[in-house]
Each structure stands twice: as C-alpha cells, then as structure tokens.
PDB file with one MODEL, atoms N, CA, C and O in Angstrom:
MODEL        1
ATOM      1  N   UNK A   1       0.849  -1.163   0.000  1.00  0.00           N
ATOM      2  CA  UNK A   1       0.000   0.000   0.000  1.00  0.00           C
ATOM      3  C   UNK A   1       0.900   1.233   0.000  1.00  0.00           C
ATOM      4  O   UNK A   1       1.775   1.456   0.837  1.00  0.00           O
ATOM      5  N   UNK A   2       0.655   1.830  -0.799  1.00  0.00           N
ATOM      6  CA  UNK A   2       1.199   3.607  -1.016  1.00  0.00           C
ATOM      7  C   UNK A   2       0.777   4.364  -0.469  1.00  0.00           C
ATOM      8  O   UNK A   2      -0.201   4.884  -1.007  1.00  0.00           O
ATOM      9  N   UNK A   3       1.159   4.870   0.774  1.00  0.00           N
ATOM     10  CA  UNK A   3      -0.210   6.001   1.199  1.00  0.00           C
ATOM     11  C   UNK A   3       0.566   6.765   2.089  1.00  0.00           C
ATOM     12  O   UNK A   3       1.519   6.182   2.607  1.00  0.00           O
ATOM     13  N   UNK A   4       0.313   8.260   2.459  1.00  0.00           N
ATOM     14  CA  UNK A   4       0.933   9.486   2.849  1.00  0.00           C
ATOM     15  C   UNK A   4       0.910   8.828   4.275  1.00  0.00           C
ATOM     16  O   UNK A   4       1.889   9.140   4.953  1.00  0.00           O
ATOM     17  N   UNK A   5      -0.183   7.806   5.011  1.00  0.00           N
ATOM     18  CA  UNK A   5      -0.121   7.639   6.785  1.00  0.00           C
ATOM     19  C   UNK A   5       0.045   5.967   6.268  1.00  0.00           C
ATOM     20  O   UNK A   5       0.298   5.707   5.092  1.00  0.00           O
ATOM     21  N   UNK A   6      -0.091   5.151   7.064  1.00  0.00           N
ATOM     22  CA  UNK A   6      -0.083   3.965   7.025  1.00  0.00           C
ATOM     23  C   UNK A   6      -1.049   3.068   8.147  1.00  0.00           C
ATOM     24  O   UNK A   6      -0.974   3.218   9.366  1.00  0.00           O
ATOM     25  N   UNK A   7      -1.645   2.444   7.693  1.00  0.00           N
ATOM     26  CA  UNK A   7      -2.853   1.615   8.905  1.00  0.00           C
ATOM     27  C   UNK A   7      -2.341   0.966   9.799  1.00  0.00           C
ATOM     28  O   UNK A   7      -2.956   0.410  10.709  1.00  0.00           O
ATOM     29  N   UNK A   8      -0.663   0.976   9.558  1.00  0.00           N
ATOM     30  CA  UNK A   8       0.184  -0.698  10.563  1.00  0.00           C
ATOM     31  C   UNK A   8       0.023   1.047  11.878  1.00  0.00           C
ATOM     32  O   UNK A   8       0.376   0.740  13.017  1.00  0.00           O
ATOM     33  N   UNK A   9      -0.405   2.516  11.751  1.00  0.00           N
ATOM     34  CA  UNK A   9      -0.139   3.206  12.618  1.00  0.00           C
ATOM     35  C   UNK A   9      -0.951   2.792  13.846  1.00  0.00           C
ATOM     36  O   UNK A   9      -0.653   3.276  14.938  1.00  0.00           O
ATOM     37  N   UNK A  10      -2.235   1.688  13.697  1.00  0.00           N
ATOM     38  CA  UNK A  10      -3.411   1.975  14.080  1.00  0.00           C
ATOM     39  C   UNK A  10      -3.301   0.393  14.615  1.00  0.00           C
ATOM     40  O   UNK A  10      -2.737  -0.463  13.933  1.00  0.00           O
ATOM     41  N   UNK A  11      -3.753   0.179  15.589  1.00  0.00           N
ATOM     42  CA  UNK A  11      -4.070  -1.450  16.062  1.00  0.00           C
ATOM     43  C   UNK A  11      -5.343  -1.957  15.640  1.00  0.00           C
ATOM     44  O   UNK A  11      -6.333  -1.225  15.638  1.00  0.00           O
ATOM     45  N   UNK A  12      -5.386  -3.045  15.317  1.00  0.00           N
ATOM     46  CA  UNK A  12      -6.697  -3.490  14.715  1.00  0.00           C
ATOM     47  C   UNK A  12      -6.614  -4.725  14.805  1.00  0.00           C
ATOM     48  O   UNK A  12      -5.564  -5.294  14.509  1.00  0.00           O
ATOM     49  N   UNK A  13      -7.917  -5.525  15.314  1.00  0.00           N
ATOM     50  CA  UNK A  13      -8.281  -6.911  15.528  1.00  0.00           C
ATOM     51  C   UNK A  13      -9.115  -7.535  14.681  1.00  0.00           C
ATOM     52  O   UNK A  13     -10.283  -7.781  14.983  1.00  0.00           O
ATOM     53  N   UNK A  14      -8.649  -7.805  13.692  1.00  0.00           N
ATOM     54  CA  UNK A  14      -9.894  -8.640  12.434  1.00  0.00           C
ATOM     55  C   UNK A  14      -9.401  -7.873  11.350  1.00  0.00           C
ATOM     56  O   UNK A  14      -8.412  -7.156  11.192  1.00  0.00           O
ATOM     57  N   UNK A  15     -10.655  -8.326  10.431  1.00  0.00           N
ATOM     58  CA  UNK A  15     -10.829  -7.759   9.646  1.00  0.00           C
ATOM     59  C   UNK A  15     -11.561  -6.444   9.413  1.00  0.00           C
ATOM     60  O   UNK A  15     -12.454  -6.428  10.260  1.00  0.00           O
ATOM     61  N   UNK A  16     -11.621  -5.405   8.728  1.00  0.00           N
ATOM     62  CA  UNK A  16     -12.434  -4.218   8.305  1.00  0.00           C
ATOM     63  C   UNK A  16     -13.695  -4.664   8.212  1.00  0.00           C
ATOM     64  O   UNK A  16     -14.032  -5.732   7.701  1.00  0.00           O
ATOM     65  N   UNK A  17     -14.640  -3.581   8.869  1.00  0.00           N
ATOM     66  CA  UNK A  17     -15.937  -3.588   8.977  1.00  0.00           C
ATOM     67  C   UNK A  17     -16.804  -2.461   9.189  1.00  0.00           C
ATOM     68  O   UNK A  17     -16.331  -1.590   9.919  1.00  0.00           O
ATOM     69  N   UNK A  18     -18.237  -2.215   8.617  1.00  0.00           N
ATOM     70  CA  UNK A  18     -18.886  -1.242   8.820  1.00  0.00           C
ATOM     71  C   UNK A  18     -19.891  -1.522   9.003  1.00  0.00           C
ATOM     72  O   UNK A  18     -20.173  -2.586   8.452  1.00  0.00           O
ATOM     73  N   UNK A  19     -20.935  -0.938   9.726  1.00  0.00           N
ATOM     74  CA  UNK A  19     -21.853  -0.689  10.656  1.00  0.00           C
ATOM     75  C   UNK A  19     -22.558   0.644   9.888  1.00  0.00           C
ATOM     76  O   UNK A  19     -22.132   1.799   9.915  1.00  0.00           O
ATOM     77  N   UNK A  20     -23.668   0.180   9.251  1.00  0.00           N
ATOM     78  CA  UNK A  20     -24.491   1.630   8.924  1.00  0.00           C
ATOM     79  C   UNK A  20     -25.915   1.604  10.155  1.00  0.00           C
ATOM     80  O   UNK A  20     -26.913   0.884  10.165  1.00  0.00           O
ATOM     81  N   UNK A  21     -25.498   2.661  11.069  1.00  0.00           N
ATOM     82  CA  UNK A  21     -26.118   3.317  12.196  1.00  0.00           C
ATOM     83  C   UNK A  21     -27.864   3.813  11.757  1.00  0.00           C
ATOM     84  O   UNK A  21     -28.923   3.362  12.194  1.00  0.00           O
ATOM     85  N   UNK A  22     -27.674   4.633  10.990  1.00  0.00           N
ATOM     86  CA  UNK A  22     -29.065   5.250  10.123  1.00  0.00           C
ATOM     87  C   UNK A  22     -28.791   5.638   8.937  1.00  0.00           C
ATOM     88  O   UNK A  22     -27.688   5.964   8.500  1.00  0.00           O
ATOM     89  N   UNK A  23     -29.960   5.603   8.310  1.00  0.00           N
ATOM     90  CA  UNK A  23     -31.276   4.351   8.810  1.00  0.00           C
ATOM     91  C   UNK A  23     -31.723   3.503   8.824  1.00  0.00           C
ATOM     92  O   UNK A  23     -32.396   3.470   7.794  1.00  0.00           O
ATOM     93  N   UNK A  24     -31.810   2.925   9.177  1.00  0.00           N
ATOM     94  CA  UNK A  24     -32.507   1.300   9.886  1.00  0.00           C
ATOM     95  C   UNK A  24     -33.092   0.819   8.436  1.00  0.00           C
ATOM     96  O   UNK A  24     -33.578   1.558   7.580  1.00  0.00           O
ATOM     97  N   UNK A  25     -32.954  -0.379   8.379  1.00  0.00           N
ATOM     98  CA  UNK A  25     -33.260  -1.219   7.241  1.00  0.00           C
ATOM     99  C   UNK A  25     -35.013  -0.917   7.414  1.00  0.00           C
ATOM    100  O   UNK A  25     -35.707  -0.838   8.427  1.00  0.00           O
ATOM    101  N   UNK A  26     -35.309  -0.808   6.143  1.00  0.00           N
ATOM    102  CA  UNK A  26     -36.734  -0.534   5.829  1.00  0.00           C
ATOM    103  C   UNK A  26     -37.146   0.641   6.252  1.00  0.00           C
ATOM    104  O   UNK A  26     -38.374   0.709   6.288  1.00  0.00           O
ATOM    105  N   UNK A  27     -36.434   1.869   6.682  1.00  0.00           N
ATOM    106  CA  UNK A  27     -36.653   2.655   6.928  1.00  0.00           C
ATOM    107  C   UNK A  27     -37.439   3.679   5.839  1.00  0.00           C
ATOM    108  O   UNK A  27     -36.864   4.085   4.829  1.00  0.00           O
ATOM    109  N   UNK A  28     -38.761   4.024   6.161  1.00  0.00           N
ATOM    110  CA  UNK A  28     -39.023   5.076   4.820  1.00  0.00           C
ATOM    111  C   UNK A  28     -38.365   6.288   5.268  1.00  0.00           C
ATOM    112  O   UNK A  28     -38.138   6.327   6.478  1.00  0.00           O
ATOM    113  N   UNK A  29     -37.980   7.356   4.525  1.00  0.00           N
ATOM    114  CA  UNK A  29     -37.495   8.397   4.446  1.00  0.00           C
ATOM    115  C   UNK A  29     -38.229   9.433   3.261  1.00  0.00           C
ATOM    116  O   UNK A  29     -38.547   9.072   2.128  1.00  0.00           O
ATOM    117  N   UNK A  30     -38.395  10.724   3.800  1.00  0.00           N
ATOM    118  CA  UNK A  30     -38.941  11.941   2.998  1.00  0.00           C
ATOM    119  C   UNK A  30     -37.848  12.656   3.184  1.00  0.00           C
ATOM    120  O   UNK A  30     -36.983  12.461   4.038  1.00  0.00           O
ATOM    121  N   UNK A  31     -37.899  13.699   2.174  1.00  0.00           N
ATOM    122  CA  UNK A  31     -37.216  14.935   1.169  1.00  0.00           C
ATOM    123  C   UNK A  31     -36.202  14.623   1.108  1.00  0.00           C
ATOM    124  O   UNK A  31     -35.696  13.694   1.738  1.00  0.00           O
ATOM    125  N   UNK A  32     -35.411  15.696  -0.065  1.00  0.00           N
ATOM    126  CA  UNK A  32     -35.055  15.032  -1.072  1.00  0.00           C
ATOM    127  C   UNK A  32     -33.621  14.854  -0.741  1.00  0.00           C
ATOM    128  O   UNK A  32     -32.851  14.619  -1.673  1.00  0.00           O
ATOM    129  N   UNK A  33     -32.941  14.977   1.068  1.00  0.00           N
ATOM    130  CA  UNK A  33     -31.412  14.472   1.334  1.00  0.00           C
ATOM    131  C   UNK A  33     -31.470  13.418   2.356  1.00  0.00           C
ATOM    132  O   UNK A  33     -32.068  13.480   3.430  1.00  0.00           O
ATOM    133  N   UNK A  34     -30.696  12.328   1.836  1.00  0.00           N
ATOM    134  CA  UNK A  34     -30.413  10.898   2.972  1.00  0.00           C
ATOM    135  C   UNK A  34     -29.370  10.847   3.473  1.00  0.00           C
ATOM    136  O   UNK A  34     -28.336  10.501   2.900  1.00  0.00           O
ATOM    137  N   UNK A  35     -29.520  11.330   5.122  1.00  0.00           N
ATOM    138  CA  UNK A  35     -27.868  11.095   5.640  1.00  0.00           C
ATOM    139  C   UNK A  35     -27.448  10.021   6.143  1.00  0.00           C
ATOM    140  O   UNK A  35     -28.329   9.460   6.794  1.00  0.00           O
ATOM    141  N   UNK A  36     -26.633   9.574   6.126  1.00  0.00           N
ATOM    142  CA  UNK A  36     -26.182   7.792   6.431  1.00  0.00           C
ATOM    143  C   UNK A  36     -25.314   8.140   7.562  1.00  0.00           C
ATOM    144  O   UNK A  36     -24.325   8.818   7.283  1.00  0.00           O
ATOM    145  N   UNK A  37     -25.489   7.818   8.732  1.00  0.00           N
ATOM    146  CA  UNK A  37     -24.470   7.294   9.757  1.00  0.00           C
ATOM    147  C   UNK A  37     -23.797   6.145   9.664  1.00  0.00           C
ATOM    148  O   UNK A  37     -24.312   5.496   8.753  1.00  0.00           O
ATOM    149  N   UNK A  38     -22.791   5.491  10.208  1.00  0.00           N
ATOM    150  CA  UNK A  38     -22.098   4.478  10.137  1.00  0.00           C
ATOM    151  C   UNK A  38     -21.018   4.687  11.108  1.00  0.00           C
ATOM    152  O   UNK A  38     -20.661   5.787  11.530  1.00  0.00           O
ATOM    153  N   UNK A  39     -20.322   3.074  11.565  1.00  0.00           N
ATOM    154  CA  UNK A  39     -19.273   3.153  12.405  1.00  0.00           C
ATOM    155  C   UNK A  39     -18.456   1.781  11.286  1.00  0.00           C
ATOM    156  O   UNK A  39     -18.830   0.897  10.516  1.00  0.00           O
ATOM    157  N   UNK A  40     -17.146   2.350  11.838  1.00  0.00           N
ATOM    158  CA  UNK A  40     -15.931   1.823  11.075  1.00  0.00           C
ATOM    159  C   UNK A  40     -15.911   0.789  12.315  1.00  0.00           C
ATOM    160  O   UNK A  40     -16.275   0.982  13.475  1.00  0.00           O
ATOM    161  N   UNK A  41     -15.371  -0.375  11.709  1.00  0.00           N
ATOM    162  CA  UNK A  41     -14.377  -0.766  12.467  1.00  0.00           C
ATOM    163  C   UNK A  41     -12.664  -1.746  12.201  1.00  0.00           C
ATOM    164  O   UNK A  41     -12.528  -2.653  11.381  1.00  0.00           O
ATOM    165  N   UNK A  42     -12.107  -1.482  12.676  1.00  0.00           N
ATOM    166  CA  UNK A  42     -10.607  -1.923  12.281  1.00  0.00           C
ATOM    167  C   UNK A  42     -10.175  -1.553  10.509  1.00  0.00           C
ATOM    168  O   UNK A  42      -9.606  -2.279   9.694  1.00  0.00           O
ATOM    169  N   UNK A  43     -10.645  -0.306  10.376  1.00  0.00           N
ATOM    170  CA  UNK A  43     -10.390   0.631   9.487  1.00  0.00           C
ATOM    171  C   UNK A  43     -10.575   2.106   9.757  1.00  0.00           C
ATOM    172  O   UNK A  43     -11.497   2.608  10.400  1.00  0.00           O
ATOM    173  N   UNK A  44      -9.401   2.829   9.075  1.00  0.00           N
ATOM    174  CA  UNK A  44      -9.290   4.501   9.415  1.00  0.00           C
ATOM    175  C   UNK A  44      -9.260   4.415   7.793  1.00  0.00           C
ATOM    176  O   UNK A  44      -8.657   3.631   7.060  1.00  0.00           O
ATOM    177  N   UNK A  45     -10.273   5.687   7.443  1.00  0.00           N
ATOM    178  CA  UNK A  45     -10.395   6.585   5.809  1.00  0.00           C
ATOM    179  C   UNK A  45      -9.893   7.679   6.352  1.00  0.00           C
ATOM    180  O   UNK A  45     -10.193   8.128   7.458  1.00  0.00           O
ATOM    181  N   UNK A  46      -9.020   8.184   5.487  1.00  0.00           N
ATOM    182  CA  UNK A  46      -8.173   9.789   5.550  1.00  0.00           C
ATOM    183  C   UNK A  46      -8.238  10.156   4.162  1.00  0.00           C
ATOM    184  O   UNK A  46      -8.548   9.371   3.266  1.00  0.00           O
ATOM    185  N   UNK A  47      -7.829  11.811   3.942  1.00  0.00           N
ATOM    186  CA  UNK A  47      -7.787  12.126   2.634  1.00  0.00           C
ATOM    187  C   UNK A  47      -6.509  11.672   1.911  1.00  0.00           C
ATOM    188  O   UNK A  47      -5.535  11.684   2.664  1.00  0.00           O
ATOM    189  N   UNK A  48      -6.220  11.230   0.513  1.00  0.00           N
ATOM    190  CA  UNK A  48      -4.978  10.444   0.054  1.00  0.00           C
ATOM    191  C   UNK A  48      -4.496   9.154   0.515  1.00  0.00           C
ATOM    192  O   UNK A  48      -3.342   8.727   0.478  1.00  0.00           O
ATOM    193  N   UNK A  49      -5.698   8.515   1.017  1.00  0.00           N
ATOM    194  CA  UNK A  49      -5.537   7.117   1.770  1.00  0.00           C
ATOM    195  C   UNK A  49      -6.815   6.287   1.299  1.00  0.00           C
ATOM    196  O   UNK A  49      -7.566   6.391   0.329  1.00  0.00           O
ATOM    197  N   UNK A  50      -6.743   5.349   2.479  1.00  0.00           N
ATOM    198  CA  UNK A  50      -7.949   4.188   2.269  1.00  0.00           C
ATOM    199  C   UNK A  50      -9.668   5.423   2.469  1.00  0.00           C
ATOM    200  O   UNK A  50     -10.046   6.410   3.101  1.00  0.00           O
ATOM    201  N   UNK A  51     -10.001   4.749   1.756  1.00  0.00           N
ATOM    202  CA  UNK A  51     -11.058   5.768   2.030  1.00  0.00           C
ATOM    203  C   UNK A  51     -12.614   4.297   1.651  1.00  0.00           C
ATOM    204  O   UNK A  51     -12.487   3.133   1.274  1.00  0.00           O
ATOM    205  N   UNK A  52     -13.536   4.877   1.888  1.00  0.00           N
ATOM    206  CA  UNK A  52     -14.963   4.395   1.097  1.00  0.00           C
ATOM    207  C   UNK A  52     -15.420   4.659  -0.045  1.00  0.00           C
ATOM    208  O   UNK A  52     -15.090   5.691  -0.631  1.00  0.00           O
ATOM    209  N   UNK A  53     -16.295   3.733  -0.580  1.00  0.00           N
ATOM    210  CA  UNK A  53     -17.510   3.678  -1.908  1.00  0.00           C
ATOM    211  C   UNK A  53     -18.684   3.849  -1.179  1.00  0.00           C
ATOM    212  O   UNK A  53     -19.174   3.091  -0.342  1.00  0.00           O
ATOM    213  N   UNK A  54     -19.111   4.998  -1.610  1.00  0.00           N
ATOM    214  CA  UNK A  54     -20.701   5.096  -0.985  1.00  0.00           C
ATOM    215  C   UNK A  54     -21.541   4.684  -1.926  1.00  0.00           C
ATOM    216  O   UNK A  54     -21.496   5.418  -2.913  1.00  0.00           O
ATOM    217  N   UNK A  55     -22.372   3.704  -2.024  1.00  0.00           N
ATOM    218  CA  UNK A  55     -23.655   3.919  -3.218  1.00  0.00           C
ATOM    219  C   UNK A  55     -24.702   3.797  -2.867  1.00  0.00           C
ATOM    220  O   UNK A  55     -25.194   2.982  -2.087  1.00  0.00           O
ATOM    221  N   UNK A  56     -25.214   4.770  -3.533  1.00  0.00           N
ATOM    222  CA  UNK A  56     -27.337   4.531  -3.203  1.00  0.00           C
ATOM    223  C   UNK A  56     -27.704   4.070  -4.719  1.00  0.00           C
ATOM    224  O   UNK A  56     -27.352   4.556  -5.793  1.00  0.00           O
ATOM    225  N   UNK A  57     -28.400   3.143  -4.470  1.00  0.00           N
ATOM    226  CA  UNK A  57     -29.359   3.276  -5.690  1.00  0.00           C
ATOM    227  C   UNK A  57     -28.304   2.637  -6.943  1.00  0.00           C
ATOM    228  O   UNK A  57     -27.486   1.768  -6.643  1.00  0.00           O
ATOM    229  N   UNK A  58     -28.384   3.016  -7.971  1.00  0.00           N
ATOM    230  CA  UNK A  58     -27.715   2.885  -9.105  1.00  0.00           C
ATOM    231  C   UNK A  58     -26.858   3.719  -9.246  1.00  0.00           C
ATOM    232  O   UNK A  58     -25.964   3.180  -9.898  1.00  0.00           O
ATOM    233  N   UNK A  59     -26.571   4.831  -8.997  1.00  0.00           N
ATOM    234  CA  UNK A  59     -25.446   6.193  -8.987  1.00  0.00           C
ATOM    235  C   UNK A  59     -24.274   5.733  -8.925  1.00  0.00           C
ATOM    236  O   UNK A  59     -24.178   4.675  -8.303  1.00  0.00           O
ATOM    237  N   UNK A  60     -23.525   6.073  -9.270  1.00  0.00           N
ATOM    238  CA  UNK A  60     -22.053   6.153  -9.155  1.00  0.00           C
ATOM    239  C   UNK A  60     -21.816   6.816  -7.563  1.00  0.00           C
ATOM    240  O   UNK A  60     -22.257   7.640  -6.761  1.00  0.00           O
ATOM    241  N   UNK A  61     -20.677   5.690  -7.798  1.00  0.00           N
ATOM    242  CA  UNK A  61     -19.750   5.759  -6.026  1.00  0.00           C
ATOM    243  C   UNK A  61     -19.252   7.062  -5.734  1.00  0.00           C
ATOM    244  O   UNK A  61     -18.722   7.955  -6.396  1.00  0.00           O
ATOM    245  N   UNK A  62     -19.629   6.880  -4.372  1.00  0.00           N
ATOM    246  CA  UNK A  62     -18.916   8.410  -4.082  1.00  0.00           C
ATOM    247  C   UNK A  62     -17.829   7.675  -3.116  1.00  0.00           C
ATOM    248  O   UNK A  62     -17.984   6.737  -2.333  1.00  0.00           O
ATOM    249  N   UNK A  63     -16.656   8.449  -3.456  1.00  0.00           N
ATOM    250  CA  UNK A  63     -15.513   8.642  -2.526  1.00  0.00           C
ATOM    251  C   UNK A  63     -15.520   9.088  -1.439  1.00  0.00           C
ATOM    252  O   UNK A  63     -15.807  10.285  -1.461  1.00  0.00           O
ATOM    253  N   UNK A  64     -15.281   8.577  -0.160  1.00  0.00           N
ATOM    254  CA  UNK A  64     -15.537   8.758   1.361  1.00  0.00           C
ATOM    255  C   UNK A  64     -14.527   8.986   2.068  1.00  0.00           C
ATOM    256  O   UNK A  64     -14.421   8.131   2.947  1.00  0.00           O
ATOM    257  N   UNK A  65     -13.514   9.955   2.098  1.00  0.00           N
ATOM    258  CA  UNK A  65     -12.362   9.906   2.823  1.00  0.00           C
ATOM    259  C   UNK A  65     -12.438  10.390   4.080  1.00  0.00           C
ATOM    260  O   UNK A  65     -11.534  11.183   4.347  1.00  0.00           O
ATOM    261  N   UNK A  66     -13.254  10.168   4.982  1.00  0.00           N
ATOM    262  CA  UNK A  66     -13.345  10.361   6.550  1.00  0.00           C
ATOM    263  C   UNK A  66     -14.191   9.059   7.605  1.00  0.00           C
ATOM    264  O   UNK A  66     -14.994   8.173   7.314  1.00  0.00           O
ATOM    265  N   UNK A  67     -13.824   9.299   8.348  1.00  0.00           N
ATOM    266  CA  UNK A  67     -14.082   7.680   9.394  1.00  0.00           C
ATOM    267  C   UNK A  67     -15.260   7.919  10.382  1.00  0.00           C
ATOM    268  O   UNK A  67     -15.916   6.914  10.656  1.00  0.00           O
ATOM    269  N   UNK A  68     -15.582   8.939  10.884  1.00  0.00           N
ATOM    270  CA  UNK A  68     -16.786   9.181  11.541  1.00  0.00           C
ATOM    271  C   UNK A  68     -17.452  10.100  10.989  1.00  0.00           C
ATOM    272  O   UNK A  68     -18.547   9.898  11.514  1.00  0.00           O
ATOM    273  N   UNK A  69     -17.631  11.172  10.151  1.00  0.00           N
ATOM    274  CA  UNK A  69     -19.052  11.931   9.997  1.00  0.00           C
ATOM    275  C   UNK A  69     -19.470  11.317   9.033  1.00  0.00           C
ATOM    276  O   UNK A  69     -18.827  10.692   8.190  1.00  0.00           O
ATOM    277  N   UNK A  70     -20.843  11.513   9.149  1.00  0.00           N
ATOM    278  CA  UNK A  70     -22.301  11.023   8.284  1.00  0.00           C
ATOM    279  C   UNK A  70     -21.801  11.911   7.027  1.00  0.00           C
ATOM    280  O   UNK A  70     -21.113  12.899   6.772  1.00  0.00           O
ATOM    281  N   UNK A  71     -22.507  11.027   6.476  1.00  0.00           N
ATOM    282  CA  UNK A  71     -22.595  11.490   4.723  1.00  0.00           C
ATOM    283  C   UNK A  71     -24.377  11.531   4.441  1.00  0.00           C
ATOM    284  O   UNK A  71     -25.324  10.851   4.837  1.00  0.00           O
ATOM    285  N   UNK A  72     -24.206  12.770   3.500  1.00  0.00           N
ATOM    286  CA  UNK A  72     -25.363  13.643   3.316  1.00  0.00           C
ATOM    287  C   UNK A  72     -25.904  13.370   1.573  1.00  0.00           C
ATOM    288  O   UNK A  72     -25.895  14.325   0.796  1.00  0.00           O
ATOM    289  N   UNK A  73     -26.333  12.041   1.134  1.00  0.00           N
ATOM    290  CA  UNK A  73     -26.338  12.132  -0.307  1.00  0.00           C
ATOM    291  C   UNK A  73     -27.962  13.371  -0.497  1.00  0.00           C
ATOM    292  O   UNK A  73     -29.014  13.435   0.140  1.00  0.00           O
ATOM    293  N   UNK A  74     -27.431  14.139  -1.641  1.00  0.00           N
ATOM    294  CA  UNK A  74     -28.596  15.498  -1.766  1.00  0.00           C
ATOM    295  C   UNK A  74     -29.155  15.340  -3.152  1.00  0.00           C
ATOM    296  O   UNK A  74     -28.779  14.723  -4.149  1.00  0.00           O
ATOM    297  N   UNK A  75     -30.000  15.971  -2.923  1.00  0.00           N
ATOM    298  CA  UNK A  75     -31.525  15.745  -4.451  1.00  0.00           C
ATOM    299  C   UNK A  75     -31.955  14.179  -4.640  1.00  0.00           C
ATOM    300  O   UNK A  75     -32.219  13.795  -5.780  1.00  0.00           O
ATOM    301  N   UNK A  76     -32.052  13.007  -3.224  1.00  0.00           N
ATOM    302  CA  UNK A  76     -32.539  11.952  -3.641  1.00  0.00           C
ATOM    303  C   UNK A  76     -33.765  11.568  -4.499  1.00  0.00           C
ATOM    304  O   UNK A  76     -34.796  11.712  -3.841  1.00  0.00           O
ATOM    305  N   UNK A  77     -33.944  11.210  -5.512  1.00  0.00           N
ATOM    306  CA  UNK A  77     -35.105  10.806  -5.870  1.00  0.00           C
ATOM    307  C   UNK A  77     -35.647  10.021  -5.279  1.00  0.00           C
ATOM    308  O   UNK A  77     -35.006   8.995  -5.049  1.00  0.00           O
ATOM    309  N   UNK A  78     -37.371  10.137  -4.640  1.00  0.00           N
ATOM    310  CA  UNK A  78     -38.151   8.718  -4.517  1.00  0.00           C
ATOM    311  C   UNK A  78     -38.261   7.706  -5.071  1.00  0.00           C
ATOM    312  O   UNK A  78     -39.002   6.833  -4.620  1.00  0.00           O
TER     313      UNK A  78
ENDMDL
END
C-alpha cells in the first residue's frame, strides 16, 4: 500500500468492517437528502488514503475519505 499515513499506525483486531447506524433497514425516508451514519471498524479513511464507496441506488460511487461523519447524499429521488 502507497499512502501518505499507514494503517500498521493503528491497532486493529480482524478484519475491516462497517456498521451503517441510520437508517434502519426498511426505513421510509422523505425529502429530497439521505444522511447515512455508520461506524468503522478496524479501518481509518483519511484524505490520500484508504477511504470508502458510498452507493445509493444505481449512482455512481462516491468517494468517502473520513471515518466518523455522516454522509449527506442530496436531491434523492423517490
């Protein structure tokens, strides 16, 4: 791995894993932005590093380079 920090910085037990917090499976949701919570675990995303694929729907991935704040996808269609 090539990367400006390195993950051997970080202790970690297992494998990488994520946890999407909200919202809850089957959750309906109104207007037109969905924010996704989630918890990492035995993975750190930084900018110029390991980062996430976010996808809703059919859309193209979004790039996720941070480890705890929610992501805000905007103008969801119903």
């Amino acid at each position: 791995m090539n990367c400006q920090k390195s993950q051997t910085e970080h202790k970690f037990n297992g494998p990488p894993a994520v946890t999407i917090l909200s919202p809850a499976e089957g959750e309906v949701l109104s207007g037109p932005d969905v924010t996704v919570k989630f918890k990492l675990k035995n993975f750190v995303a930084y900018e110029g590093g390991p980062h996430l694929h976010l996808i809703l729907d059919d859309n193209p991935y979004i790039s996720y380079e941070k480890s705890v704040e929610p992501y805000s996808f905007t103008n969801v269609h119903p």
